[in-house]
C-alpha positions in Angstrom: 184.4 58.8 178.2 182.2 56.3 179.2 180.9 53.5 176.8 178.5 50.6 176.4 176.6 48.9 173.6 173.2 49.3 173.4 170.0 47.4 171.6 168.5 50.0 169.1 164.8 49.6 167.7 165.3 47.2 164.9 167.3 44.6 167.5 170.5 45.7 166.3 173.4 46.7 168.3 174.7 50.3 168.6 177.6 52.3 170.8 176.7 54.9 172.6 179.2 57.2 174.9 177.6 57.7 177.6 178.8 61.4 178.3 177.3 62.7 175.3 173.9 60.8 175.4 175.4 60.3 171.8 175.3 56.8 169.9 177.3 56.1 166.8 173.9 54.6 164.8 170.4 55.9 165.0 168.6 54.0 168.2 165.4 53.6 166.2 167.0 50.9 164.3 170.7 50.7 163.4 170.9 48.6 160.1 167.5 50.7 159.1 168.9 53.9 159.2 171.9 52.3 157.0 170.0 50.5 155.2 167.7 53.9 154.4 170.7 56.8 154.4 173.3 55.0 152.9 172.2 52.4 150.5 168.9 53.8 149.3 169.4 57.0 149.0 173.1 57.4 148.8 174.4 54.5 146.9 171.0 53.2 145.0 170.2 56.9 143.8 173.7 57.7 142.6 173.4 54.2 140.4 170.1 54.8 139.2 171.2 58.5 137.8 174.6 57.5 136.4 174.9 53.7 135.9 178.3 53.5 136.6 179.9 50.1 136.8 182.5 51.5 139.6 182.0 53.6 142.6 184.5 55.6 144.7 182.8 56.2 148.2 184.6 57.8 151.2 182.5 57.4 154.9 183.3 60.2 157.2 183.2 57.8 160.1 184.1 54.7 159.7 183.0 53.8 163.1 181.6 50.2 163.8 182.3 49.3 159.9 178.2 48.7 159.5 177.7 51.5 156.5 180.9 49.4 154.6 179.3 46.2 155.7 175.9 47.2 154.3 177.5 48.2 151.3 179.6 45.4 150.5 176.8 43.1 150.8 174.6 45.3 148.0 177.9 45.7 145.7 177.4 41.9 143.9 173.6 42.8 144.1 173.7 45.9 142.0 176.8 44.5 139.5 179.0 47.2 140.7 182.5 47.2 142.0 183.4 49.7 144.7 186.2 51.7 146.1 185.7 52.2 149.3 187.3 54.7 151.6 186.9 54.8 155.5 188.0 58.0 157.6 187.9 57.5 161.5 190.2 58.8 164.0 189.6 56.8 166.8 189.2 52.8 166.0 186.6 51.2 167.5 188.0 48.7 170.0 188.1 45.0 169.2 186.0 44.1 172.4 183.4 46.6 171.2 182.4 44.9 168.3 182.6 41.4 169.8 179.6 42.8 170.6 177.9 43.8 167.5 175.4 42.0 165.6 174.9 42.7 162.5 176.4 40.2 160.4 173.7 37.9 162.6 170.7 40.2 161.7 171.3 40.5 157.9 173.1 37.6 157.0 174.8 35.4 159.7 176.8 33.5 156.5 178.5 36.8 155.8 179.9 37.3 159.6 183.4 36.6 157.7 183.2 39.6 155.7 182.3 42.0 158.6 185.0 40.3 160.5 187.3 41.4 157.8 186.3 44.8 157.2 188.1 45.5 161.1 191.2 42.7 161.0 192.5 44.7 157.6 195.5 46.9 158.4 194.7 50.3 158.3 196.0 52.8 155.6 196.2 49.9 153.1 193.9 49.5 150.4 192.2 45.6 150.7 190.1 43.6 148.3 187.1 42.1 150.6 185.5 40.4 147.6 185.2 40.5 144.1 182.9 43.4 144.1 184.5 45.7 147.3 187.9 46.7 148.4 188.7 49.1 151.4 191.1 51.8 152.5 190.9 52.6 155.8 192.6 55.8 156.8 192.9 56.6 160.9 192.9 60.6 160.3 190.7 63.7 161.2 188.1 65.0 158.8 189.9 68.6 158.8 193.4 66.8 157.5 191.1 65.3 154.8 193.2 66.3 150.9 191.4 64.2 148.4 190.2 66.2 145.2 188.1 65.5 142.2 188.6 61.7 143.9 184.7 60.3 144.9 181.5 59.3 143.7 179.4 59.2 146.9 180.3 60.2 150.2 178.1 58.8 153.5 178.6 61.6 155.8 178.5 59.8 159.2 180.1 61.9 161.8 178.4 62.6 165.4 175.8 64.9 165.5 176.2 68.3 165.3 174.8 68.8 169.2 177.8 67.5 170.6 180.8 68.0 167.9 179.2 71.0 165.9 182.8 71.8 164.7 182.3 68.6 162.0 179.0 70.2 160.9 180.4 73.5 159.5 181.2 75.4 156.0 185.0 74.5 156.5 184.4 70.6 156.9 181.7 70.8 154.1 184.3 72.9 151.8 186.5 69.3 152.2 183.7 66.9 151.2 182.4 69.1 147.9 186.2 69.5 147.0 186.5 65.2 147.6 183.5 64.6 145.5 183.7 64.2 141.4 181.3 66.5 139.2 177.7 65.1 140.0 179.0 63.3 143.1 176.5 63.1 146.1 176.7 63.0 149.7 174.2 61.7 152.1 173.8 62.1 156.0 171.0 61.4 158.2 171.2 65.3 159.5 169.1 67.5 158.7 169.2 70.4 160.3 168.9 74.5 159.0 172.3 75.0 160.0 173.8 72.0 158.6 171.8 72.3 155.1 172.9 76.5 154.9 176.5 75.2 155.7 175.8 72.9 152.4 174.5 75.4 150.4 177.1 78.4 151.0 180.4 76.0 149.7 178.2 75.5 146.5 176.3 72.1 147.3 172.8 71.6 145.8 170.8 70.5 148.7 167.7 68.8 149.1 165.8 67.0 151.8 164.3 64.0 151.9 162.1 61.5 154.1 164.3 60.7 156.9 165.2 56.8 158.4 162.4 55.7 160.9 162.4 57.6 163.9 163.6 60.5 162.0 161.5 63.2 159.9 163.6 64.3 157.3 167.6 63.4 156.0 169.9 65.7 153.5 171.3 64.8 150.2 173.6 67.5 148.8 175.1 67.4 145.1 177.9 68.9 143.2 176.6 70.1 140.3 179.2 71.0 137.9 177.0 74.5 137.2 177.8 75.6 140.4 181.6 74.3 140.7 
């Protein structure tokens, strides 16, 4: 399929495959809609409600590496260290993210540690800094085993209009069975569908304001009540 970077809202750089009028990041601003799913309410609201000094988080899509980027940068920031575990099954290519710019947007001094997150070898677990390590693992969501294993998870994958397959009770069954008592997970969906899918493995689901551009996200919860 056909690909090509393109310039979302905020000035940063996305993917998009052509085929599927699909991009990999929200085209009303890339680092915003990270920046607002992931970090603020993913990361900062799970560290608010447990003060942990060490998170496990596993990105279903690990994609063009922004969401790890983004969240290796906050790690010093919020005094935590974090596990970090990336599921993708196909890589982004090297000359894709030549292209990218987001190390330039948020902090051109940190262009090192983007560069890094991609040059690591793949089903080895990394220490990026002091703060971060990363796994990446080159698999498919369904072969995803983990148990009782994360904190937070950034659910990432592409939309459910083109792979609705990755948006179903069977994928969601794999995430709440990943995620610890009281862990979280956080996508920028939204839809009826997607939230009942949530709800019927045993999630707690609520929704929230959505990145700009976009109404309203999801937060789902495993509450140990309902485990």
């Amino acid at each position: 399929m056909k690909r090509s970077i393109i310039t979302t809202s905020d000035g940063s750089k996305t993917i998009q495959i052509e085929d599927w009028d699909e991009q990999y990041h929200s085209i009303h601003g890339a680092i915003q809609e990270s920046q607002h799913v992931f970090l603020k309410t993913g990361l900062h609201h799970f560290l608010n409600s447990h003060k942990p000094t060490a998170v496990h988080i596993l990105e279903i899509g690990f994609g063009t590496g922004l969401n790890a980027f983004v969240t290796a940068l906050e790690a010093p920031t919020q005094g935590v260290k974090i596990h970090y575990e990336g599921v993708e099954a196909y890589p982004v290519l090297a000359e894709e993210l030549s292209q990218l710019n987001y190390a330039s947007l948020i902090d051109p001094n940190q262009q090192a540690i983007f560069d890094a997150l991609h040059e690591f070898t793949w089903e080895e677990l990394h220490s990026v800094t002091s703060h971060f390590s990363l796994k990446k693992r080159q698999q498919f969501f369904t072969d995803i085993k983990d148990e009782n294993a994360f904190d937070l998870i950034y659910f990432d994958a592409f939309g459910a209009r083109v792979q609705p397959d990755l948006w179903t009770e069977s994928i969601f069954r794999i995430m709440f069975n990943a995620l610890k008592n009281n862990g979280v997970l956080v996508t920028y969906a939204a839809k009826g569908s997607v939230r009942r899918a949530m709800q019927a493995v045993g999630f707690v689901v609520e929704r929230l304001e959505g990145p700009p551009g976009k109404r309203e996200m999801l937060r789902a919860t495993k509450s140990p009540e309902h485990c």
